[in-house]
C-alpha positions, 0 to 999 in steps of 0.5 A: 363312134367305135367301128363301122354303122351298119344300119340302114339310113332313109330319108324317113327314120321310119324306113330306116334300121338302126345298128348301136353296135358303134356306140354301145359301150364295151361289155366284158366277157361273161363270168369275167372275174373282179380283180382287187388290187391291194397295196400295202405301204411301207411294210418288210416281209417279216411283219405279217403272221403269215409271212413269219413275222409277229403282227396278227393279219387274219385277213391278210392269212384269209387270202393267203390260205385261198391263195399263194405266197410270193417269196421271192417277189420283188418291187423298185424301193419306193412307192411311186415307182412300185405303184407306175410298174404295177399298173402298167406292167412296165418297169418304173424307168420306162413310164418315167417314174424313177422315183417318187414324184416329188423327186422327179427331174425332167428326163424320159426316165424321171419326169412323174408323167406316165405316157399315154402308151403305157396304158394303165390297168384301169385304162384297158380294163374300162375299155374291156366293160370293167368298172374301175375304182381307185382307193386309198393312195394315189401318189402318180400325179405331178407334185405340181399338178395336184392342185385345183388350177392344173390340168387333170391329166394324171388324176385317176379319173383321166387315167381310166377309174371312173371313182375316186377317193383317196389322197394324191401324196404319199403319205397324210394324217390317218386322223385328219387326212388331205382327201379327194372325192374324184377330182375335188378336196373334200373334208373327212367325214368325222373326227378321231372323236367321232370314232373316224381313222382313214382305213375304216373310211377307206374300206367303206368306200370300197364297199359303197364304190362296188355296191353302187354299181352291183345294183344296177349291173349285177353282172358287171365286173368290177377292178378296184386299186385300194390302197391304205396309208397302212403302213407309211408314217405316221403310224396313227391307231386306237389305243386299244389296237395299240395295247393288243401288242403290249410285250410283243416287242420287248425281245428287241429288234436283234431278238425279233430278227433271230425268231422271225427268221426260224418262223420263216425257215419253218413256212418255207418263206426262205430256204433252210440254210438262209443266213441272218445279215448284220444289222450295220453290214455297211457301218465302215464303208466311206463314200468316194469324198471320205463321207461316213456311213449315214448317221440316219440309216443307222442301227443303234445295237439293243444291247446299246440301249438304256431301259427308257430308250428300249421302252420308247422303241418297243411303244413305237413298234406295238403302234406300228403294228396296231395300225396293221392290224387295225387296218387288216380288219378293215380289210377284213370287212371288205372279204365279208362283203364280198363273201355275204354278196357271192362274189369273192371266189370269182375275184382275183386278189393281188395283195402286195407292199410297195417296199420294204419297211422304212428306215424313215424314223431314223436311229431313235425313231421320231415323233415327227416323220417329216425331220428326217428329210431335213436330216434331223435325229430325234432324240429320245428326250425330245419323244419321250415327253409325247410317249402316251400320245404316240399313235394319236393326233398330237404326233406324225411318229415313227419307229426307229430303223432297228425295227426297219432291219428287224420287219426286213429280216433276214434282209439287209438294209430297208426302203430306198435301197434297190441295191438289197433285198431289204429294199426290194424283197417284200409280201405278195400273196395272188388269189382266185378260187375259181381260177388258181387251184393252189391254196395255202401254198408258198411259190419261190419264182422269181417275180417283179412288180412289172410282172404282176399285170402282164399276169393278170391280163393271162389269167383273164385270157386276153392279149394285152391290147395295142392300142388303148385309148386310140393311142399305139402302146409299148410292149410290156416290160414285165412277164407273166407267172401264171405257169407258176402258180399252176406248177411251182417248178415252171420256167416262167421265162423271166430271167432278167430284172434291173434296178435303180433307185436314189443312187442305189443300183442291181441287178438279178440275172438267172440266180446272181445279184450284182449291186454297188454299195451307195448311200441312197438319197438324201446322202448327196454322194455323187460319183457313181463311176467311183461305187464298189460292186458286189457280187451274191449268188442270190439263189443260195445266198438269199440274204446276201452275206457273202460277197463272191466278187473276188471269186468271179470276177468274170461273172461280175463284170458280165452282170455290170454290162447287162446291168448298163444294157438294161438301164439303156433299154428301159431308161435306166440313166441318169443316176440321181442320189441328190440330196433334200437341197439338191432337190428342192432347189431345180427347175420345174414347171410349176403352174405358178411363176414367182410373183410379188402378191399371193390372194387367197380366199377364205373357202377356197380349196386347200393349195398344195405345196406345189402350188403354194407361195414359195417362202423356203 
């Protein structure tokens, strides 16, 4: 019961007035808008046409013509940590989610556990009379909680979406995909045969998801979180959605880097005089034990290449951007239904990608995603004998880390790299004809991904509450913009925003970035005291080709203490780089302790790797 009865009880109900105000459920406000919430995986900001780059995203422009840009927004280097800010409006380190949870180590700020009092988005939105829906990719639940025996805790269905459908890790097989219908496994509902691919079927249960309820409350507002395996690997498409970008890349990633950037200068996504970063800005920086510049985190120069090596890389960049494009249709189908049913002016579009595009493939790109994690380099031999299968079932592949530089462009470096724009800097577009009058336009505020809620909760009028759940709750670490897409030269009040992932370390303070140079996981270096930092005048040096350390020294060292101040205000401590081994060879608790006999039956759900026998 919520608030006081206020009826009248008798002996006889006869004589007696009832009051269902203490039992009712919440209602929302009326006219209150739905809010879509659209994640992109893996994807640099120069992919999409509408960003400059050369991938055809017509639904993605749709939005965006309706809407406004973010240039400068920025988000943690890594999905889990981007996904927890999102939601919660908190930087990544104070809900716990420093990294990834399958990398998570037990400390207040890496332990996978978002608390309680820092409610999720779908948390407040069903206690305001939302329904709530999440789609696609979760990756917020305990690597050893994702299985049938643990408790449901962090499931989206405890965590205020009344559906889901989707999958728990953070990546799976867009032919044949691991999912969950709510808070059981179930089997994909056809085969690649059959016409099937995860982001068709994601899309249709996002229609059935909102439809199911329109039926019954029409009035009803909806929060759907959906988010495609598009574009984390492995890069699974039809062939003919392949086909459609034959040629597109044969310039190369060095090419590609150089055009994209006057596309860019010409749409306003960077600044007129915004220079183009080398594709290896680190190649002879030692670690502090002498260690070399990873290998993997490589660009083999183009002009390097032979003719059958530029052909293998060139296929693998047209599958990549087949499965975006495949995947925006999708997409596509879902503003078509909205817009067929009425309802799309009068819902809040947040569209963004949750880092910047991977450098996961490696120098030669790989046929097999997972060999980077155990440091192992495709070689091009080896890929080349799977070339026509690329994109199909017989392979988990991805495109080589030029094409990282290359969709990143004018960046440096790529995905796990808090420390560049490479990492951080990446697509958002924000859209609600009903309620922002700019449309087609482009807002260079600076913006985090901890922002995007606390802005969402303004544009609906509300504070958020203190109380979620009859759980206290922490402030909000993220500001609201929504000044910004009314005036494009408002102070939004943000001014601040630190960053930590895998080793890698900035900070951006009023136009300046300070940030060390360290190889991120799994490079193992160790020895943070021993990092050198750089200093960039970011608001104009927005691609970091000028280190300005040596000429203000001061102002390094005033953005190195704010940077240590702001790790001990948002649990920013301590720094883990560790390596694969490193990783899998600490302490969790896993619900199944070592013993000497595993039974499993025939039919029984699939048991995840964090439930599974241990026999590495």
């Amino acid at each position: 019961m919520v608030g006081e009865f206020n009826g009248k009880i008798e002996l006889d109900i006869r004589n007696s007035e009832p009051d269902w105000g203490p039992y009712a459920a919440p209602t929302a406000p009326e006219n209150s808008p739905n809010i879509l919430y659209l994640v992109w995986d893996d994807t640099g900001i120069a992919t999409w046409d509408c960003f400059g780059g050369l991938v055809d995203m017509p639904a993605m422009t749709r939005i965006a013509e309706r809407g406004v840009r973010l240039t400068q927004f920025h988000t943690t280097a890594l999905c889990s940590p981007t996904r927890a800010s999102l939601l919660t409006g908190r930087n990544a380190t104070t809900v716990g989610m420093a990294t990834i949870e399958e990398f998570t180590d037990g400390f207040p700020n890496c332990n996978g556990r978002i608390p309680a009092d820092t409610a999720l988005l779908s948390e407040v939105l069903a206690e305001r009379g939302y329904n709530t829906y999440c789609v696609g990719k979760w990756h917020l639940t305990p690597l050893e909680e994702a299985n049938m025996a643990s408790t449901k805790r962090h499931w989206p269905t405890s965590r205020g979406f009344e559906r889901f459908y989707g999958f728990m890790g953070g990546e799976t097989d867009q032919w044949y995909p691991d999912l969950v219908y709510d808070n059981h496994p179930v089997s994909p509902p056809g085969t690649p045969e059959d016409g099937y691919h995860l982001s068709k079927d994601l899309a249709d249960k996002t229609i059935q998801f909102i439809r199911d309820a329109k039926v019954i409350a029409p009035d009803k507002p909806w929060f759907s979180y959906l988010c495609p395996g598009a574009g984390h690997a492995p890069h699974h498409v039809f062939k003919e959605w392949v086909d459609k970008y034959a040629g597109t890349f044969d310039m190369g990633y060095e090419r590609y880097r150089e055009v994209v950037l006057e596309r860019q200068k010409a749409m306003g996504i960077v600044p007129p005089d915004t220079e183009l970063s080398p594709i290896n800005p680190y190649l002879d920086v030692k670690g502090p034990q002498g260690e070399p510049w990873p290998l993997q985190d490589t660009v083999r120069p183009w002009d390097s290449l032979g003719d059958e090596e530029k052909k293998l890389f060139n296929r693998m960049a047209e599958v990549f951007a087949g499965f975006l494009s495949y995947t925006d249709a999708q997409i596509g189908r879902i503003l078509d239904y909205l817009e067929e049913s009425g309802q799309l002016d009068n819902t809040i579009i947040v569209v963004i990608a949750d880092n910047g595009a991977s450098g996961e493939g490696g120098p030669n790109g790989s046929v097999n995603e997972g060999k980077f994690f155990n440091g192992y380099i495709d070689t091009v031999e080896e890929s080349m004998k799977l070339f026509d299968h690329l994109g199909g079932p017989e392979t988990y592949n991805h495109y080589p880390i030029g094409w990282a530089m290359a969709f990143n462009t004018p960046y440096k470096l790529f995905k796990r790299y808090a420390s560049h724009e490479g990492g951080i800097a990446d697509t958002a577009i924000i859209s609600w004809p009903n309620g922002i009058a700019a449309h087609g336009e482009v807002r260079d505020t600076y913006v985090n991904v901890c922002d995007i809620t606390p802005t969402v909760y303004d544009l609906l009028g509300m504070t958020p509450p203190e109380v979620v759940k009859r759980v206290p709750q922490k402030p909000l670490d993220g500001v609201s913009f929504k000044a910004a897409l009314d005036n494009p030269a408002a102070d939004t009040g943000k001014h601040t925003q630190f960053y930590a992932m895998l080793g890698t370390r900035g900070i951006w303070h009023r136009g300046w970035f300070a940030n060390t140079i360290h190889a991120a996981t799994p490079a193992g270096w160790s020895h943070f005291d021993a990092d050198r930092w750089e200093l960039f005048h970011i608001e104009k040096d927005r691609s970091q080709c000028h280190d300005v350390a040596a000429d203000y020294p001061d102002k390094l060292e005033e953005l190195k203490a704010l940077w240590f101040a702001e790790a001990a205000k948002y649990n920013g401590l301590p720094l883990s780089d560790l390596n694969i081994v490193e990783t899998m060879m600490r302490s969790r608790p896993y619900l199944v302790t070592d013993r000497p006999t595993y039974v499993y039956y025939p039919g029984c759900a699939d048991v995840g790797i964090g439930a599974a026998a241990e026999i590495r």
